[in-house]
C-alpha positions as CSV (number, residue, x, y, z in Angstrom):
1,X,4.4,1.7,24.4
2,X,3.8,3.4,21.1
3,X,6.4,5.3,20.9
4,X,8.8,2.7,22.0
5,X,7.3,0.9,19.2
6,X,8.0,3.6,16.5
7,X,11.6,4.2,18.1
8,X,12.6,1.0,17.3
9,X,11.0,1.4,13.6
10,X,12.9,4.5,13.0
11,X,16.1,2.9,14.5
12,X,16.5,1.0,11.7
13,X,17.0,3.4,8.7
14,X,20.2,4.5,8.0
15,X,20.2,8.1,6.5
16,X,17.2,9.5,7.6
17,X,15.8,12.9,7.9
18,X,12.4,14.2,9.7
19,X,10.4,16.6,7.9
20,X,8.6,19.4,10.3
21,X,7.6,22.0,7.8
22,X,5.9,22.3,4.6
23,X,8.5,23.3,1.9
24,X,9.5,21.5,-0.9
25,X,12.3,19.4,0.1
26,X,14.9,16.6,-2.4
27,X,16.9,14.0,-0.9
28,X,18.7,11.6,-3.1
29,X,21.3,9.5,-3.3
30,X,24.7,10.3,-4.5
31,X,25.0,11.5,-8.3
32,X,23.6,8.6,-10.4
33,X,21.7,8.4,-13.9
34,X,18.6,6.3,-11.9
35,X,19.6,7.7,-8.1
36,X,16.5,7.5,-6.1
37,X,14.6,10.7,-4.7
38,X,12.3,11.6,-2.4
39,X,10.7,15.0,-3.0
40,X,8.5,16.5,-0.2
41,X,5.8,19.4,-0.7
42,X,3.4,20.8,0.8
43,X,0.9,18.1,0.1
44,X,3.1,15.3,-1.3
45,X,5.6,13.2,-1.5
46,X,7.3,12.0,-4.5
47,X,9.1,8.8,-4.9
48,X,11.4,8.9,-7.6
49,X,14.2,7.2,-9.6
50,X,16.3,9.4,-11.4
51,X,13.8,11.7,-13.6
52,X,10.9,9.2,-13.5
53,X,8.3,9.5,-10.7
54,X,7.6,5.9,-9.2
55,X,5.0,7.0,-6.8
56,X,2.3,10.5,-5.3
57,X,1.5,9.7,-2.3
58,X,-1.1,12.6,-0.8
59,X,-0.5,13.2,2.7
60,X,-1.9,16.5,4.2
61,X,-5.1,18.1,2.4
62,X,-7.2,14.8,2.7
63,X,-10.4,15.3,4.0
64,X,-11.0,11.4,5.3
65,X,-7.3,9.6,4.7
66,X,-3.6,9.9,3.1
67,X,-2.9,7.7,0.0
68,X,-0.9,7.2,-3.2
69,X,-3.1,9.2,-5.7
70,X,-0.6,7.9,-8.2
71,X,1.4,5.1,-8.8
72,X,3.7,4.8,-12.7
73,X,4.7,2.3,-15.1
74,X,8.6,2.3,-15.8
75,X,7.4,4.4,-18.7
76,X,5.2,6.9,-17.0
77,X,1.6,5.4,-17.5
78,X,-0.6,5.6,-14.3
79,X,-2.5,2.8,-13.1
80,X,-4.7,4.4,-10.4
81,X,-7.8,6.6,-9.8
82,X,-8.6,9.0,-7.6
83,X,-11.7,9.8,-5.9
84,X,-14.1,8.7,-9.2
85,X,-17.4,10.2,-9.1
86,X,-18.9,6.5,-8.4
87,X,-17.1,6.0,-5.5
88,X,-15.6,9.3,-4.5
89,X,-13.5,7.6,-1.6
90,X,-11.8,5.0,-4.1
91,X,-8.0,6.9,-3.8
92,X,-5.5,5.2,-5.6
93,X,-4.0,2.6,-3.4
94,X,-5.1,3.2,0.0
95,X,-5.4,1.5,3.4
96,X,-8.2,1.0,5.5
97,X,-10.5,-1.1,7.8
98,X,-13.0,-0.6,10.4
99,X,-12.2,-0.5,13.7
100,X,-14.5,-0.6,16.8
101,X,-17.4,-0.7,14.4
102,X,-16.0,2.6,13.3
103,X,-15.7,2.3,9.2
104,X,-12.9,4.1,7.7
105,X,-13.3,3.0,4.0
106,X,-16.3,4.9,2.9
107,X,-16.2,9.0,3.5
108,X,-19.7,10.0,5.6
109,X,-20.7,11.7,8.9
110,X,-19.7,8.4,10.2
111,X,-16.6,7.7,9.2
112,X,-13.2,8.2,11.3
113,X,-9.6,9.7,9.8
114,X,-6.8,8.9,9.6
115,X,-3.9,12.0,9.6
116,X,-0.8,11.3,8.8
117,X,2.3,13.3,11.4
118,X,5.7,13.0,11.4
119,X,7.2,12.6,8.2
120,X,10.7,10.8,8.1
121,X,12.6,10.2,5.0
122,X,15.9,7.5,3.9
123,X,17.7,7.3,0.9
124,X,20.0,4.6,0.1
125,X,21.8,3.3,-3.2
126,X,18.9,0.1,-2.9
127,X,16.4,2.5,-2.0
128,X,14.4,5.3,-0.8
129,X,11.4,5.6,1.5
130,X,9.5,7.5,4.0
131,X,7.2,7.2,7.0
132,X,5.1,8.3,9.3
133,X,2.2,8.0,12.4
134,X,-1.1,8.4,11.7
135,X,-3.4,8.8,14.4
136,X,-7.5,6.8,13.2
137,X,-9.7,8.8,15.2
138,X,-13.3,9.6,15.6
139,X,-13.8,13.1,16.3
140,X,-11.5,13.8,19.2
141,X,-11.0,10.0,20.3
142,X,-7.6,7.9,18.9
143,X,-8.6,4.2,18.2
144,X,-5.2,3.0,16.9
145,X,-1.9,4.6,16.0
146,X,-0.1,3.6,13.0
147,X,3.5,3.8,12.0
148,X,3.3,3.8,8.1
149,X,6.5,3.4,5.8
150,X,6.1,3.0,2.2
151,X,9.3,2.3,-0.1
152,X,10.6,2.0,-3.7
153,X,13.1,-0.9,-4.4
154,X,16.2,-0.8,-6.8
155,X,15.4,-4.0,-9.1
156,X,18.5,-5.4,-10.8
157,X,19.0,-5.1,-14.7
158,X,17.1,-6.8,-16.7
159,X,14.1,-6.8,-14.5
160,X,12.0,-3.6,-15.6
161,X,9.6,-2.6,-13.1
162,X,8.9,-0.3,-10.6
163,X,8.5,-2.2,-7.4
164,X,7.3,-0.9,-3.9
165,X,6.9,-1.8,-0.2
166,X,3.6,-1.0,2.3
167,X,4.3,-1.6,5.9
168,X,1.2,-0.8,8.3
169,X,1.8,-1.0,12.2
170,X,-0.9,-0.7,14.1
171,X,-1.3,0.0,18.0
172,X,-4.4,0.6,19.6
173,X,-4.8,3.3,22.3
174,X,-7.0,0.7,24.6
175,X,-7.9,-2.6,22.4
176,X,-9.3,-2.8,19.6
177,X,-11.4,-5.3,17.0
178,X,-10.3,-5.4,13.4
179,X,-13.6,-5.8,11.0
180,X,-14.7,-4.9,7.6
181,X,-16.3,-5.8,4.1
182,X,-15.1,-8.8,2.0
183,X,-12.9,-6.0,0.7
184,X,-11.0,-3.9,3.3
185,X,-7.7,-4.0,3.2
186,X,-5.2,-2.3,1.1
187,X,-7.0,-2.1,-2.1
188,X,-6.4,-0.2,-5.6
189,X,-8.8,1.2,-7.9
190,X,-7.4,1.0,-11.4
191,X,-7.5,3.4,-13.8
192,X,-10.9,3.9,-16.4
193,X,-9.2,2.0,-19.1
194,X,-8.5,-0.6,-17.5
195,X,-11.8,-1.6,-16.8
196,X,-13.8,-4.7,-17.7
197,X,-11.6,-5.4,-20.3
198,X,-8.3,-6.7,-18.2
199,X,-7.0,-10.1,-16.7
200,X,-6.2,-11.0,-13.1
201,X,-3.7,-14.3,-12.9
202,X,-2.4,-15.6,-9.0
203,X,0.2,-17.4,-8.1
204,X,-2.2,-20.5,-7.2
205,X,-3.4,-20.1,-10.5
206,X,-7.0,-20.7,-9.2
207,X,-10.3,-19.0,-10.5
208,X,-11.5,-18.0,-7.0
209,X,-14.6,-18.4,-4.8
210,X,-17.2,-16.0,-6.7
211,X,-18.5,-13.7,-3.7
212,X,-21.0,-12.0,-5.5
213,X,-21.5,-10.6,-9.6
214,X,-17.9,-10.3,-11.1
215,X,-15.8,-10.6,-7.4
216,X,-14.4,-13.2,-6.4
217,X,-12.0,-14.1,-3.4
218,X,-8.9,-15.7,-3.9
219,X,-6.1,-17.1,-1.4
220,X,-2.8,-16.6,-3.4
221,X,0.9,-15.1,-2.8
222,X,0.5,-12.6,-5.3
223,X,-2.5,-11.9,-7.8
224,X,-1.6,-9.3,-11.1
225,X,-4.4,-7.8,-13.4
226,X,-3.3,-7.0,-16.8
227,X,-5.3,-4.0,-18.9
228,X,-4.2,-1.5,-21.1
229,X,-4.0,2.1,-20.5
230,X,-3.3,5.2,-23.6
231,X,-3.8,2.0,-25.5
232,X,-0.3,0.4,-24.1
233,X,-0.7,-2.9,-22.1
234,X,0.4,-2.9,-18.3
235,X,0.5,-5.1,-15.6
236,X,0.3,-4.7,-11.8
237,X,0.9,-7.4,-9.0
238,X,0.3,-7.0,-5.4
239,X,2.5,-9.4,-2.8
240,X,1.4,-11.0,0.1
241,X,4.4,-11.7,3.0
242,X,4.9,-15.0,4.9
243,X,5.2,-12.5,8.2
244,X,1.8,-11.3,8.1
245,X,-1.0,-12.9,10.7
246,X,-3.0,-14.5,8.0
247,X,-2.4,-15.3,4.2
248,X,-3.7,-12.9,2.1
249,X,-7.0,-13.5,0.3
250,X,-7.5,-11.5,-2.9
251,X,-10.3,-9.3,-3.6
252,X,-10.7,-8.8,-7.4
253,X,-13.4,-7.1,-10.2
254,X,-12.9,-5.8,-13.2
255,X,-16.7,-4.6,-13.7
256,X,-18.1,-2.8,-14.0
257,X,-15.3,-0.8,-12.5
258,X,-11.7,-2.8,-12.0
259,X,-10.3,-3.4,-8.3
260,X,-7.6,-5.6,-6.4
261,X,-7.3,-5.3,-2.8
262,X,-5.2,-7.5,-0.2
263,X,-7.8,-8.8,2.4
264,X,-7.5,-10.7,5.7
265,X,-11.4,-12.0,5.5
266,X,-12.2,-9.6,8.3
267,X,-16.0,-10.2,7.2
268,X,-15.6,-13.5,8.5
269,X,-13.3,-13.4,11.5
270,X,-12.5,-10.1,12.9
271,X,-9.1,-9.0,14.4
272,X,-8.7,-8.6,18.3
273,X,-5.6,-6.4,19.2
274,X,-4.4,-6.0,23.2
275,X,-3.7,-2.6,24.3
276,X,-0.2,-1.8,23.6
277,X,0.3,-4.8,21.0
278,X,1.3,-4.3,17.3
279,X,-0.1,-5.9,14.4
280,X,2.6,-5.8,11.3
281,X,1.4,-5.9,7.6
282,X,3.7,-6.0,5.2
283,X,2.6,-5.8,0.9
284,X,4.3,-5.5,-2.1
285,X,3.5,-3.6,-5.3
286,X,4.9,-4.1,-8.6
287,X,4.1,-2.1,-12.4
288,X,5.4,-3.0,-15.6
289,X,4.9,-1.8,-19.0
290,X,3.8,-4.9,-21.2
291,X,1.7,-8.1,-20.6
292,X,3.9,-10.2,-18.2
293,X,3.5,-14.0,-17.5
294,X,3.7,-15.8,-14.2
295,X,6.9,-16.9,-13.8
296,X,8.6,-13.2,-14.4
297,X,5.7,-11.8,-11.8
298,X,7.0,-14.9,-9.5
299,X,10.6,-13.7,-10.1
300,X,10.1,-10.2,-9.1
301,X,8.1,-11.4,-5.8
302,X,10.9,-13.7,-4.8
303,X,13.5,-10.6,-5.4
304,X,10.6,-8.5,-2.9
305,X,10.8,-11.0,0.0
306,X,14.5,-10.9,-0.2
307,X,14.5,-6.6,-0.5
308,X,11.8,-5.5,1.3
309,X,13.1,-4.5,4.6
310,X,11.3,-6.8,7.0
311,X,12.6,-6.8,10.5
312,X,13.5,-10.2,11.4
313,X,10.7,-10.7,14.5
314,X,7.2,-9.8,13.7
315,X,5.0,-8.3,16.4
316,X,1.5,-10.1,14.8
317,X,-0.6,-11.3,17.7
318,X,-4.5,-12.8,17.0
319,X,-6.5,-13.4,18.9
């Protein structure tokens, strides 16, 4: 059933190549001043738009799970932090839950993995991408499957950012319970400078239910956090989508270290999934340079939904 399910996933890039070995491969588009690029390594992959790097994304060489170690500004600033010696298993942006009471957030004896197999690539003129299945296991046991395909979006002129898609299919081998902390999810731990000293705006424009010290939990399309980093101000949005099962809730601190995560309140109702069923989540990340107000951070989520490659039927199911 999995693989029927990844068939059709792959079925619908156009140019696409699968990557089998470990040397450093370049696909781009045609010759262009901002073509987009994906450069694979030997522990990498590289998202790129003409010379500037959009994205890292780690993907073999992990001891617990793959993730984007770094993720740039239209001017090269990086936003994210990787493994800080507070919370070693804080990488980047990331992607995790628990599942089956097995966590796979924190690192420890107990934790499961996630490895990520069979790397695909497409490049088009509006974008490039790749993707790939990760098997979450415990020791020698596969709870889910997932078919993960992360892309960077061309953005017209006069809209500076770089701006990215995270899809996350998920198919358990039997069935499986979705559960977690107030913060599991797809979450992002900002860089040291941006700490403490940064704002986070939504689109509800609400304050948030305070969940304990500085976090707080807030339903919202989108929620940005605005900080400064080599002493230049950025800001960074993350995007809920209409298809996913629940609306995002937005898990947010800026002390004493700063974090934004997309949640689906698993601490408060869990996630059933049927053997054989998907469940498709869908985010969006944007980074600018600069402080930037609601209404250009509303503009550049309504020019995600229309961009960001959803398929047209969702296979969510809750139960």
């Amino acid at each position: 059933m999995f693989a029927a399910a990844f068939a059709t996933c792959l079925a619908l890039l156009n140019t696409q190549a699968v990557l089998n070995d470990k040397t450093t491969t370049r696909i781009s588009t045609p010759e262009a001043k901002d073509r987009l690029q994906v450069q694979v390594d030997a522990t990498e992959i590289a998202l790129k738009q003409g010379e500037r790097t959009v994205l890292e994304y780690r993907y073999t060489d992990v001891p617990f799970k793959p993730y984007v170690r770094a993720l740039y500004s239209p001017s090269g600033l990086n936003v994210v932090l990787d493994a800080p010696s507070d919370h070693l298993h804080h990488h980047g942006l990331m992607f995790a839950l628990a599942v089956n009471d097995v966590h796979f957030w924190a690192e420890d004896a107990q934790a499961g993995k996630q490895m990520h197999t069979n790397t695909s690539v497409d490049v088009r003129d509006d974008l490039a991408a790749f993707s790939g299945l990760l098997p979450w296991h415990v020791g020698s046991k596969v709870l889910l499957r997932e078919y993960r395909h992360i892309t960077v979006l061309h953005t017209p002129p006069g809209m500076t950012t770089n701006l990215m898609s995270w899809r996350s299919s998920l198919t358990p081998d039997t069935e499986a319970t979705l559960t977690g902390h107030h913060y599991y999810g797809l979450g992002m731990r900002f860089a040291p400078s941006m700490d403490q000293t940064g704002t986070f705006i939504n689109a509800a424009g609400a304050e948030g239910e305070v969940f304990r010290g500085d976090e707080r939990l807030t339903p919202a399309n989108w929620c940005a956090y605005t900080a400064e980093v080599d002493g230049q101000p950025v800001t960074v949005a993350m995007f809920d989508h209409p298809k996913n099962i629940r609306p995002v809730t937005w898990f947010t601190m800026k002390s004493p270290f700063a974090y934004l995560s997309a949640t689906l309140r698993y601490h408060e109702q869990s996630l059933k999934l049927e053997h054989g069923k998907t469940l498709d989540l869908y985010y969006g990340v944007a980074v600018w340079d600069g402080r930037i107000d609601s209404a250009r951070i509303e503009q550049v989520y309504r020019h995600w939904l229309s961009n960001a490659q959803i398929p047209r039927t969702t296979r969510s199911h809750e139960q």
